[in-house]
PQR file of N, CA, C, O and H, with PARSE charges and radii, in Angstrom:
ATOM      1  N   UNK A   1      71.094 -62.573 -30.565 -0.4000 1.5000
ATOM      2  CA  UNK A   1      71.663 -61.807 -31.649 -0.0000 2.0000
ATOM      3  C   UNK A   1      71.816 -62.727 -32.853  0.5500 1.7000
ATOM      4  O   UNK A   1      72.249 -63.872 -32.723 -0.5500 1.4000
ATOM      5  N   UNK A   2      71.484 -62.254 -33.933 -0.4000 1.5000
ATOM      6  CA  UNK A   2      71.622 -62.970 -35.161 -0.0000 2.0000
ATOM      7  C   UNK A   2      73.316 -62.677 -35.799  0.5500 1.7000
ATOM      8  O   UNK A   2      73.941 -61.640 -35.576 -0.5500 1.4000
ATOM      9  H   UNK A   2      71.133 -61.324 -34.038  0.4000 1.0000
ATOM     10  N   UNK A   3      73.744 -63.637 -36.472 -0.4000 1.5000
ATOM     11  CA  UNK A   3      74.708 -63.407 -37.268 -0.0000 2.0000
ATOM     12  C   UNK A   3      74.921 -61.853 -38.474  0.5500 1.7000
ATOM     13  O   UNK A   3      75.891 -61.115 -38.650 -0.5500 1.4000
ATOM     14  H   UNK A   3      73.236 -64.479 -36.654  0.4000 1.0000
ATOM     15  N   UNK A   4      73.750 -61.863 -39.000 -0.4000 1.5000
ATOM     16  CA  UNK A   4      73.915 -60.426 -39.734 -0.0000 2.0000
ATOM     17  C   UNK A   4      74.143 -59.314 -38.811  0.5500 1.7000
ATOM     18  O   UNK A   4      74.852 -58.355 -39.119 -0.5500 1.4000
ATOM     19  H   UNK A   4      72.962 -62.462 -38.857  0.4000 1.0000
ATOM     20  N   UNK A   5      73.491 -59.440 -37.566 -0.4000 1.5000
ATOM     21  CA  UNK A   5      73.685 -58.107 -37.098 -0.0000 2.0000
ATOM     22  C   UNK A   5      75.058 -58.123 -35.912  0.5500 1.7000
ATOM     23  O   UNK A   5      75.401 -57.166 -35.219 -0.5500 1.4000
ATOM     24  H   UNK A   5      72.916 -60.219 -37.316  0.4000 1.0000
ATOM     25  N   UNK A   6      75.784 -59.716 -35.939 -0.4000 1.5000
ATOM     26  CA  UNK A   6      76.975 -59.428 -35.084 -0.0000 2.0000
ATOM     27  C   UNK A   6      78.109 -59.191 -36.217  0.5500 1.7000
ATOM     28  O   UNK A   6      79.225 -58.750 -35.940 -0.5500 1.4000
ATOM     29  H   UNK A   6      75.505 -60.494 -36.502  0.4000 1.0000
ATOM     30  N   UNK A   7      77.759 -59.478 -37.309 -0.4000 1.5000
ATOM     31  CA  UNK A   7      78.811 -58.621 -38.458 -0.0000 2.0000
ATOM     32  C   UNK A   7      78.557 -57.534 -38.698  0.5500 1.7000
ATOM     33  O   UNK A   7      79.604 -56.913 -38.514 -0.5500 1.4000
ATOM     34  H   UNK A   7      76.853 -59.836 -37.534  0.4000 1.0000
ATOM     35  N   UNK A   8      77.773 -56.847 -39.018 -0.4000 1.5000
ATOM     36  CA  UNK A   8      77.538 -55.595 -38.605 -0.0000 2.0000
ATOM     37  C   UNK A   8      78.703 -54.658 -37.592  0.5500 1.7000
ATOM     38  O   UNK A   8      79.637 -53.948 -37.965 -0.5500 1.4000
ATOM     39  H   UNK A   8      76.923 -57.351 -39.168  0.4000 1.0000
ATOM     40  N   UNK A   9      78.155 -55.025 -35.995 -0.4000 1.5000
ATOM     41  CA  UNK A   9      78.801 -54.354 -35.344 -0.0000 2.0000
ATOM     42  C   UNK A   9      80.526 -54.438 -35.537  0.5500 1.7000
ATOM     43  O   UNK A   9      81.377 -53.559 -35.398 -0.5500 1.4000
ATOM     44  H   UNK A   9      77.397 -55.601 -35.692  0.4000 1.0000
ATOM     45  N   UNK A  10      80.665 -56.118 -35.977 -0.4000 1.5000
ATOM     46  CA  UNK A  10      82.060 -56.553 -36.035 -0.0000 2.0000
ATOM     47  C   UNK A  10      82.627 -55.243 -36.370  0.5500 1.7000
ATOM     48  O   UNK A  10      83.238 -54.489 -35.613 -0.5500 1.4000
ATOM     49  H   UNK A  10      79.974 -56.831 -36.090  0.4000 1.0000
ATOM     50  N   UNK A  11      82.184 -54.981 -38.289 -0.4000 1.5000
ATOM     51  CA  UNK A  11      82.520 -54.040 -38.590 -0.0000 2.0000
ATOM     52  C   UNK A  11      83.398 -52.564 -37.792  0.5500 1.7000
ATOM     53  O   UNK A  11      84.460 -51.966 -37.966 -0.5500 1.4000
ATOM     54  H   UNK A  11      81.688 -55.594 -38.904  0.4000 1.0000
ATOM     55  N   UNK A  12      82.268 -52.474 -36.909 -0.4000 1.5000
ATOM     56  CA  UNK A  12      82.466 -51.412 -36.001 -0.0000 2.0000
ATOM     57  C   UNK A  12      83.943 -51.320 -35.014  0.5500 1.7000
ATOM     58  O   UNK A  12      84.162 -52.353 -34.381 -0.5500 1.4000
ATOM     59  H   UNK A  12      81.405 -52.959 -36.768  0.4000 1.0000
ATOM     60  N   UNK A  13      84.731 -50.442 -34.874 -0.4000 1.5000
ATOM     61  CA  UNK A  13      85.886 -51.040 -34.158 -0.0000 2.0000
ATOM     62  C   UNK A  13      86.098 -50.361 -32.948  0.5500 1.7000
ATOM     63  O   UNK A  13      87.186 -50.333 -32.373 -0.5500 1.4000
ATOM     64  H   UNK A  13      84.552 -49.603 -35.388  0.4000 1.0000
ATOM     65  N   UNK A  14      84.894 -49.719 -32.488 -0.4000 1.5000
ATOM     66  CA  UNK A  14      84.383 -49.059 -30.841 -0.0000 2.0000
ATOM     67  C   UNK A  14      83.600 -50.584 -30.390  0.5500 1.7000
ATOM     68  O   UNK A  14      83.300 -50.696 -29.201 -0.5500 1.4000
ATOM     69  H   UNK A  14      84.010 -49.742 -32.956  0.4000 1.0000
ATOM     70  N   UNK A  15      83.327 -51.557 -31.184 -0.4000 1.5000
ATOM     71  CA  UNK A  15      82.732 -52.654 -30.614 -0.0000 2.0000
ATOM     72  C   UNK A  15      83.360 -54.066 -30.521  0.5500 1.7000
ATOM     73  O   UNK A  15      83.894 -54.517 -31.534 -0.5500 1.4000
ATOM     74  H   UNK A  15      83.571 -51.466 -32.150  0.4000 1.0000
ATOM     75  N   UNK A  16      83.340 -54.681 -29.563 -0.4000 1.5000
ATOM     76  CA  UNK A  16      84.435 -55.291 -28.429 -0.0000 2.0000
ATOM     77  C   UNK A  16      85.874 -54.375 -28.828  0.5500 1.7000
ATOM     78  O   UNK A  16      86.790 -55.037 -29.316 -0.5500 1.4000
ATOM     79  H   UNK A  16      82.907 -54.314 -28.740  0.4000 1.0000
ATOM     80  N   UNK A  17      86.027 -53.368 -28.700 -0.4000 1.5000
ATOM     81  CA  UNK A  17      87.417 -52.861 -29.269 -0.0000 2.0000
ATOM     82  C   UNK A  17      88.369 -52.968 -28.424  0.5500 1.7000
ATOM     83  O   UNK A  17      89.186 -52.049 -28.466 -0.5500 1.4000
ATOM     84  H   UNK A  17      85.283 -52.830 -28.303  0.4000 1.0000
ATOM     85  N   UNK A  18      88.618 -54.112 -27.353 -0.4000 1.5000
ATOM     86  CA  UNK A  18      89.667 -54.499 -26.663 -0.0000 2.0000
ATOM     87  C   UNK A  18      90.013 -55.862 -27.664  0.5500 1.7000
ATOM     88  O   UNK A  18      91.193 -56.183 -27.805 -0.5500 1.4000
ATOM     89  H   UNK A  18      87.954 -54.859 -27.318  0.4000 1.0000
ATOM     90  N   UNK A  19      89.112 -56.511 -28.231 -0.4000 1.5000
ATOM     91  CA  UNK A  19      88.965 -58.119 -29.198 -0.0000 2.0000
ATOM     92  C   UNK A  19      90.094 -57.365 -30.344  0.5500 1.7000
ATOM     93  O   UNK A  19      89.737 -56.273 -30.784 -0.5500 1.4000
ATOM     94  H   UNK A  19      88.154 -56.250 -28.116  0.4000 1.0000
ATOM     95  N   UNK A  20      91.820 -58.093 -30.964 -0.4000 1.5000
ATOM     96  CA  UNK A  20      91.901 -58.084 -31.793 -0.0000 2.0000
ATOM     97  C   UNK A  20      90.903 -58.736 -32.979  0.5500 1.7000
ATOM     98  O   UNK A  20      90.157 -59.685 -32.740 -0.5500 1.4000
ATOM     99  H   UNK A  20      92.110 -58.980 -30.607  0.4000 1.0000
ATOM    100  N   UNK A  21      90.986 -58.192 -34.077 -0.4000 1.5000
ATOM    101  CA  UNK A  21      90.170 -59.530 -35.163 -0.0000 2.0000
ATOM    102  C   UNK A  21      91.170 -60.028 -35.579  0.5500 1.7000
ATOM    103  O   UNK A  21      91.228 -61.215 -35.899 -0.5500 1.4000
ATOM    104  H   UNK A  21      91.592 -57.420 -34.270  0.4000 1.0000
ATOM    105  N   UNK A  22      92.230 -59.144 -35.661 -0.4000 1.5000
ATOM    106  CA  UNK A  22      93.247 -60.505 -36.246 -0.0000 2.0000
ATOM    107  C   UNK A  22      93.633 -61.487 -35.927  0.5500 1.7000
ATOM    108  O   UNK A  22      94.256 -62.221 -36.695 -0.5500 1.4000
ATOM    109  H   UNK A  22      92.183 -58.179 -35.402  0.4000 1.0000
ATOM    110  N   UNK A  23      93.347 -61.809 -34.582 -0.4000 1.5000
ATOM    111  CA  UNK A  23      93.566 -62.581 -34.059 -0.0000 2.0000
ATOM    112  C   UNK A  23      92.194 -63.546 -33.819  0.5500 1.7000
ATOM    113  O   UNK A  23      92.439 -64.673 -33.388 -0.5500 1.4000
ATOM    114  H   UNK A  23      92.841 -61.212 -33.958  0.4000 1.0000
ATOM    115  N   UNK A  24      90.998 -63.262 -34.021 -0.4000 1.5000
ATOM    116  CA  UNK A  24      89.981 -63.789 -34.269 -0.0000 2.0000
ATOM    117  C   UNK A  24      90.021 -64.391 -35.903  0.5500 1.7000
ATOM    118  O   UNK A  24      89.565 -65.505 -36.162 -0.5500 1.4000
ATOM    119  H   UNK A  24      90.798 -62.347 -34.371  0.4000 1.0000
ATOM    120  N   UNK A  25      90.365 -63.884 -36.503 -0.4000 1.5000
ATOM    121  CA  UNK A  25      90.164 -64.714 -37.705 -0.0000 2.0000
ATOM    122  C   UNK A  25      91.190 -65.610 -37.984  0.5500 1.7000
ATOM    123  O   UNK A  25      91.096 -66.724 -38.500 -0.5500 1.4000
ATOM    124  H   UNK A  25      90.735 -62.979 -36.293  0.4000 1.0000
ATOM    125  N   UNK A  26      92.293 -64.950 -37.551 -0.4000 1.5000
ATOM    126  CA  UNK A  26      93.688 -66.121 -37.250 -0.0000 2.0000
ATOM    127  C   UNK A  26      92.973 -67.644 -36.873  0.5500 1.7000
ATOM    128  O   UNK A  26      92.833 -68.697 -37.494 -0.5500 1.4000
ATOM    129  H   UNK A  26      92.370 -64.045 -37.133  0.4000 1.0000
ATOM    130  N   UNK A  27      92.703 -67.288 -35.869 -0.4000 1.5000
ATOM    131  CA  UNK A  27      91.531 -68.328 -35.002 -0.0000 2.0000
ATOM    132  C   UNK A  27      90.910 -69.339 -35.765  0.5500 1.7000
ATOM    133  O   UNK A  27      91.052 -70.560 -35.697 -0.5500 1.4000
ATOM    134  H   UNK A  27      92.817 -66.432 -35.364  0.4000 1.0000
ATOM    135  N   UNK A  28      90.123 -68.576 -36.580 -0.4000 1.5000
ATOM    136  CA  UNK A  28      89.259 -69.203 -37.514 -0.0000 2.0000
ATOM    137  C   UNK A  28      89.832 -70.203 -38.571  0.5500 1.7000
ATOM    138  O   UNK A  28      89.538 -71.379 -38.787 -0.5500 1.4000
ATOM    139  H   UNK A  28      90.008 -67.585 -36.635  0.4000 1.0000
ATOM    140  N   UNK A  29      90.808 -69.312 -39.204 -0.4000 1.5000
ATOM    141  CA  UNK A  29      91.301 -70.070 -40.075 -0.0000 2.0000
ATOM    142  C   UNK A  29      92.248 -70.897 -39.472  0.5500 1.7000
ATOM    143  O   UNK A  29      92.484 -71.824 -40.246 -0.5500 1.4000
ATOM    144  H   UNK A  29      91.047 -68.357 -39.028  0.4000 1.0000
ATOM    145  N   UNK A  30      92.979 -71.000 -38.318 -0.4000 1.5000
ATOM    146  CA  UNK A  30      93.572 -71.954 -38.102 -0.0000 2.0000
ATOM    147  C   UNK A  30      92.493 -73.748 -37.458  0.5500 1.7000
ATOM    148  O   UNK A  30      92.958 -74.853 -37.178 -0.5500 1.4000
ATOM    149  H   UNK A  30      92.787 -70.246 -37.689  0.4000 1.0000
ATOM    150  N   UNK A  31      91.217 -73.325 -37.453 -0.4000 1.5000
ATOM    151  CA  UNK A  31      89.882 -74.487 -36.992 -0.0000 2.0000
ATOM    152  C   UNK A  31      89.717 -74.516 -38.839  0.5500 1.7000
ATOM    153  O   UNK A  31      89.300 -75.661 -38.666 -0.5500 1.4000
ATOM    154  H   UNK A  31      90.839 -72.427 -37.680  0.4000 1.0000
ATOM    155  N   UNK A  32      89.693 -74.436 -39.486 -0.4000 1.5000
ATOM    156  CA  UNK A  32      89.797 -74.728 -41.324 -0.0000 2.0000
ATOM    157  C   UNK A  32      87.853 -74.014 -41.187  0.5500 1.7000
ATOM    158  O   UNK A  32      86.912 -74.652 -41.660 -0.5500 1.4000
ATOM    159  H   UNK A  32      90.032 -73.506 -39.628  0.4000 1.0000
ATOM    160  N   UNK A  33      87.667 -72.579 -40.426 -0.4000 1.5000
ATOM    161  CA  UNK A  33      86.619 -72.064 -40.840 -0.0000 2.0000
ATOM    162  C   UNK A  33      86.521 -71.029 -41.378  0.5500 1.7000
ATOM    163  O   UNK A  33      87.546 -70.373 -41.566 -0.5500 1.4000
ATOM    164  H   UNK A  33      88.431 -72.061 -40.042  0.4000 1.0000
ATOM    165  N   UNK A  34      85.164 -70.502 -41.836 -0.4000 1.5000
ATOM    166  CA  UNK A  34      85.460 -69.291 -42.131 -0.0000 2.0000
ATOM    167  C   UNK A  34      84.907 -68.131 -40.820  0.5500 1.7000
ATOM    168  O   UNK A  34      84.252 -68.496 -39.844 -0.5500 1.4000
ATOM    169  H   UNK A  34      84.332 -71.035 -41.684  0.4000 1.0000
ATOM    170  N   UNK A  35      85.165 -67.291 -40.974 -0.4000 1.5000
ATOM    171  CA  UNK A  35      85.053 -66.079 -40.084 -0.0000 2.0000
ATOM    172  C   UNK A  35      83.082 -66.603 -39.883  0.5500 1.7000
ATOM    173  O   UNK A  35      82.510 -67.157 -38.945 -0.5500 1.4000
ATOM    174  H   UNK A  35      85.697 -66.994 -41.767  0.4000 1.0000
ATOM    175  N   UNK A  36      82.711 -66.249 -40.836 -0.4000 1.5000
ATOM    176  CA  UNK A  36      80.837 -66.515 -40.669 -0.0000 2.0000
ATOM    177  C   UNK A  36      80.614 -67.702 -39.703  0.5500 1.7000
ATOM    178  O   UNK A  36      79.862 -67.558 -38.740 -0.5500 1.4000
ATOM    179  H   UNK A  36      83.176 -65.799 -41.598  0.4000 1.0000
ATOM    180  N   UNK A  37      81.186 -68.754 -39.914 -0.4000 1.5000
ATOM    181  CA  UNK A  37      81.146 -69.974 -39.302 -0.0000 2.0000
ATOM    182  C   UNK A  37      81.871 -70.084 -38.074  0.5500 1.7000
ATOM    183  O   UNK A  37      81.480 -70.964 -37.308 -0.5500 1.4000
ATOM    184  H   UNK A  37      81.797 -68.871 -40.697  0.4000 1.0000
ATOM    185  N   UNK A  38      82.810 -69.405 -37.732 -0.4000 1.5000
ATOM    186  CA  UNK A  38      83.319 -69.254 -36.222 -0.0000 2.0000
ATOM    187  C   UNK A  38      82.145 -68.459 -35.113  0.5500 1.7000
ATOM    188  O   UNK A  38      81.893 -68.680 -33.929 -0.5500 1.4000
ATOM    189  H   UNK A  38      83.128 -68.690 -38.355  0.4000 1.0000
ATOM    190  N   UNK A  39      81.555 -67.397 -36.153 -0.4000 1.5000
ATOM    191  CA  UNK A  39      80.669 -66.300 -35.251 -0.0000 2.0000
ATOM    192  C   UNK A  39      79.549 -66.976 -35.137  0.5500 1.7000
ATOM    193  O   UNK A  39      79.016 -66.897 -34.030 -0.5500 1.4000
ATOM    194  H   UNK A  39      81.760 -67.217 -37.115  0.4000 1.0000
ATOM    195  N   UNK A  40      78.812 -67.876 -36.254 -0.4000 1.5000
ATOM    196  CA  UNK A  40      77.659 -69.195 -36.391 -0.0000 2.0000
ATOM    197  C   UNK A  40      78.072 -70.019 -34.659  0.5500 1.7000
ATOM    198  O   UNK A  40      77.286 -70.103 -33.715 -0.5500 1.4000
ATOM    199  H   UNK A  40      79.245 -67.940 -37.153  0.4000 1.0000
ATOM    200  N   UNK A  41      79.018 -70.351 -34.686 -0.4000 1.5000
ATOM    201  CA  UNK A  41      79.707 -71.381 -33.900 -0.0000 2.0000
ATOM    202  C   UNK A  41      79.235 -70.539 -32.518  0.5500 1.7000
ATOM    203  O   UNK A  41      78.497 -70.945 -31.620 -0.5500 1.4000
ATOM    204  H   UNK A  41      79.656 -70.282 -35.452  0.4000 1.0000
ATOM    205  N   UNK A  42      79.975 -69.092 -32.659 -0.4000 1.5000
ATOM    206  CA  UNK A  42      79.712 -69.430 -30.834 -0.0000 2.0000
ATOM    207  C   UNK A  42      79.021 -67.996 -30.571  0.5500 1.7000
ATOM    208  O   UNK A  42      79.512 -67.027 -29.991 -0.5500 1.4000
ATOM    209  H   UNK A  42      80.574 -68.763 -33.388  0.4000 1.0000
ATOM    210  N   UNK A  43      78.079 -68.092 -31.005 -0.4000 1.5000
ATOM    211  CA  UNK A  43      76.709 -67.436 -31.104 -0.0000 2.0000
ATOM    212  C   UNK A  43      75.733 -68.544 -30.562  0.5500 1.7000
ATOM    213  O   UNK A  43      75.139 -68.378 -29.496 -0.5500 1.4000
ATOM    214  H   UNK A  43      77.680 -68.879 -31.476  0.4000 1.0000
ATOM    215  N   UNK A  44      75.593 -69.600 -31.271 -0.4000 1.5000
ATOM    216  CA  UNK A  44      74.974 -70.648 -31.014 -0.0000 2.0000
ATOM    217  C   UNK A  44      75.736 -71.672 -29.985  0.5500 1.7000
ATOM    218  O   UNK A  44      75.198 -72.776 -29.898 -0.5500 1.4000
ATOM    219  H   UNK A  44      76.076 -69.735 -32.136  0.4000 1.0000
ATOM    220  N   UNK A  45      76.693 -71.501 -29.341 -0.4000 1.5000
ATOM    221  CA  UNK A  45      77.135 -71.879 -28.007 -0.0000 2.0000
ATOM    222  C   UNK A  45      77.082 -70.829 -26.898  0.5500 1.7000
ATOM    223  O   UNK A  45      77.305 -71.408 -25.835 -0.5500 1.4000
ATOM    224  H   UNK A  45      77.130 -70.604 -29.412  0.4000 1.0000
ATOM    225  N   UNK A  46      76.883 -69.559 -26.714 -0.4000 1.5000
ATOM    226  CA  UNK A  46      76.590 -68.243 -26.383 -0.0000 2.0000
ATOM    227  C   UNK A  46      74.637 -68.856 -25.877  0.5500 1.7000
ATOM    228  O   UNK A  46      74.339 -69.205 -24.735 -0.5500 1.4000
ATOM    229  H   UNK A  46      76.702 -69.089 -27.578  0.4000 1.0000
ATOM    230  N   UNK A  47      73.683 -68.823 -27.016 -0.4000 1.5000
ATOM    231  CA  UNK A  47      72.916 -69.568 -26.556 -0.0000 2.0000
ATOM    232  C   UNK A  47      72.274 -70.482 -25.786  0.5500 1.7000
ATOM    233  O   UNK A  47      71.301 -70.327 -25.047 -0.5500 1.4000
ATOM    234  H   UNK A  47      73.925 -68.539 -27.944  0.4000 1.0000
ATOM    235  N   UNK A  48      73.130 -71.776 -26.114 -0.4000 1.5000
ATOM    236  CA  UNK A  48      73.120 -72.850 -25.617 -0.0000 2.0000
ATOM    237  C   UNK A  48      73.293 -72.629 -23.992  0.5500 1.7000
ATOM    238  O   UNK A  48      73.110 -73.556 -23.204 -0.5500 1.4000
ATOM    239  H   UNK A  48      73.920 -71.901 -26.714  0.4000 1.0000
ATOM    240  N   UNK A  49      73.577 -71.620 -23.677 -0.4000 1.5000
ATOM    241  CA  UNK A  49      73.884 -71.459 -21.886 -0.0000 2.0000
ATOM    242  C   UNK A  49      73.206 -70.567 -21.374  0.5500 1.7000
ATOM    243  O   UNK A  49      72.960 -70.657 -20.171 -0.5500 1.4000
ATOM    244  H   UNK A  49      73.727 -70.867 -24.318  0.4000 1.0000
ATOM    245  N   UNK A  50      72.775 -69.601 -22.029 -0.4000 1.5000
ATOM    246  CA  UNK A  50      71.800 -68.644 -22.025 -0.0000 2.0000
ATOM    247  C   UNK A  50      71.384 -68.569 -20.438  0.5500 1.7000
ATOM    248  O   UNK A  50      71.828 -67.914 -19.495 -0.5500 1.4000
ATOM    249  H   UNK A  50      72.974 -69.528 -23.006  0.4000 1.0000
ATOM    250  N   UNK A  51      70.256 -69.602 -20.579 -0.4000 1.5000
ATOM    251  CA  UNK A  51      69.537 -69.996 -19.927 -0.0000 2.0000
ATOM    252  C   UNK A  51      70.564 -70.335 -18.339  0.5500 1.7000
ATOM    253  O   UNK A  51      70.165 -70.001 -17.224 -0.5500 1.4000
ATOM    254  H   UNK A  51      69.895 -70.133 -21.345  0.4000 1.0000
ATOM    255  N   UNK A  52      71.347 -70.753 -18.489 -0.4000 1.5000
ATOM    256  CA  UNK A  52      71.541 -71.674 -17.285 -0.0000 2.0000
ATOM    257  C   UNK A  52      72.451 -69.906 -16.650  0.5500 1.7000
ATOM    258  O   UNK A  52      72.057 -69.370 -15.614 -0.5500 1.4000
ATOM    259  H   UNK A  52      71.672 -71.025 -19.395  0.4000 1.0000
ATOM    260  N   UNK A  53      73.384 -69.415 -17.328 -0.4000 1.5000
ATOM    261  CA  UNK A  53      73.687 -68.207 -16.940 -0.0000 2.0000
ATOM    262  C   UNK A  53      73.158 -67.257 -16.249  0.5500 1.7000
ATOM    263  O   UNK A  53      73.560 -66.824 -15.169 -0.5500 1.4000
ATOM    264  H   UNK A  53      73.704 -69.850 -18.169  0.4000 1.0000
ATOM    265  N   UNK A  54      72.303 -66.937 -16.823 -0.4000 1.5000
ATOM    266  CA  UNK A  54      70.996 -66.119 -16.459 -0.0000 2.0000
ATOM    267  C   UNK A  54      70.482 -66.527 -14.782  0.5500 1.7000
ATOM    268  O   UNK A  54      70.536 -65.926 -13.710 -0.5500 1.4000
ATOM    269  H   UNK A  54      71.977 -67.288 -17.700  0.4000 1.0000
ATOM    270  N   UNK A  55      69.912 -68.032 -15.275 -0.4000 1.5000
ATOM    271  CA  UNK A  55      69.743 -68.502 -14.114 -0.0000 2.0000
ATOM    272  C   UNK A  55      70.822 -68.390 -12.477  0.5500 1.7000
ATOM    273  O   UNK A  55      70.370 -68.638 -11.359 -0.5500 1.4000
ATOM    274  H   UNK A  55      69.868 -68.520 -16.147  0.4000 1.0000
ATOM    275  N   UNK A  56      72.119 -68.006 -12.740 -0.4000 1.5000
ATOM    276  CA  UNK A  56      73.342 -68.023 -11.916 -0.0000 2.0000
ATOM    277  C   UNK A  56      73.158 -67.002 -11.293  0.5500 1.7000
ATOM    278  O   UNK A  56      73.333 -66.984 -10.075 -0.5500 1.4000
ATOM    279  H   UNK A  56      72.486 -67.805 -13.648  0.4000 1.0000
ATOM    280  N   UNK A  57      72.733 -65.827 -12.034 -0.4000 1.5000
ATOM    281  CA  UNK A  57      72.960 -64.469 -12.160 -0.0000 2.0000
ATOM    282  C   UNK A  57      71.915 -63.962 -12.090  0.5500 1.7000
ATOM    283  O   UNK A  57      71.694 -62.835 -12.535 -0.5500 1.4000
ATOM    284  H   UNK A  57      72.591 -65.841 -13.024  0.4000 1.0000
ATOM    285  N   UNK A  58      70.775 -64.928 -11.328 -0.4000 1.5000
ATOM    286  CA  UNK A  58      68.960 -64.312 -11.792 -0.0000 2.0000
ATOM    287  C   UNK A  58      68.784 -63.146 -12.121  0.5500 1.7000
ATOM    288  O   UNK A  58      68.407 -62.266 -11.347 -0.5500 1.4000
ATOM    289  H   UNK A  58      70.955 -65.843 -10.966  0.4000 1.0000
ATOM    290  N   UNK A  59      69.155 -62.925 -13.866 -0.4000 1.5000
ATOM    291  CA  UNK A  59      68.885 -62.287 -15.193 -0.0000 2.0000
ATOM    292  C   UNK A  59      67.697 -62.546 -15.493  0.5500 1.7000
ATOM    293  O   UNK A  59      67.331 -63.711 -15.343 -0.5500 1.4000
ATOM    294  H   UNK A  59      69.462 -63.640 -14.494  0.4000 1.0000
ATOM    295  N   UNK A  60      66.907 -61.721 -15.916 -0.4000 1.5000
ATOM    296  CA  UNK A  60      65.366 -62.240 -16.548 -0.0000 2.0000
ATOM    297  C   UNK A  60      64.776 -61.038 -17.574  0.5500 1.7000
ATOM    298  O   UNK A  60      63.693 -61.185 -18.139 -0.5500 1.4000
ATOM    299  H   UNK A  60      67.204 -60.774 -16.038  0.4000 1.0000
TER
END
């Protein structure tokens, strides 16, 4: 998933709609980021395991 299209859904509040955001951006700004750069952040750690997950769970 790319960043434009997980703001997108963010938007949406049927999507993760158990996830406060206020408490997600709380989040953010308390790491001195911005909201884009928290979702950058673990999008691209989300990634980074991808693979090995999948592999746990032989996902393919």
């Amino acid at each position: 998933m790319e960043l434009k299209s997980l703001k997108k859904k963010y938007k949406d509040k049927k999507f993760a709609a158990g996830c406060s955001r206020e408490i997600i951006e709380k989040g953010a700004e308390m790491l001195g980021w911005t909201l884009d750069e928290l979702l950058t952040r673990t999008l691209d750690a989300m990634k980074s395991v991808e693979d090995s997950v999948n592999a746990q769970f032989n996902c393919e």
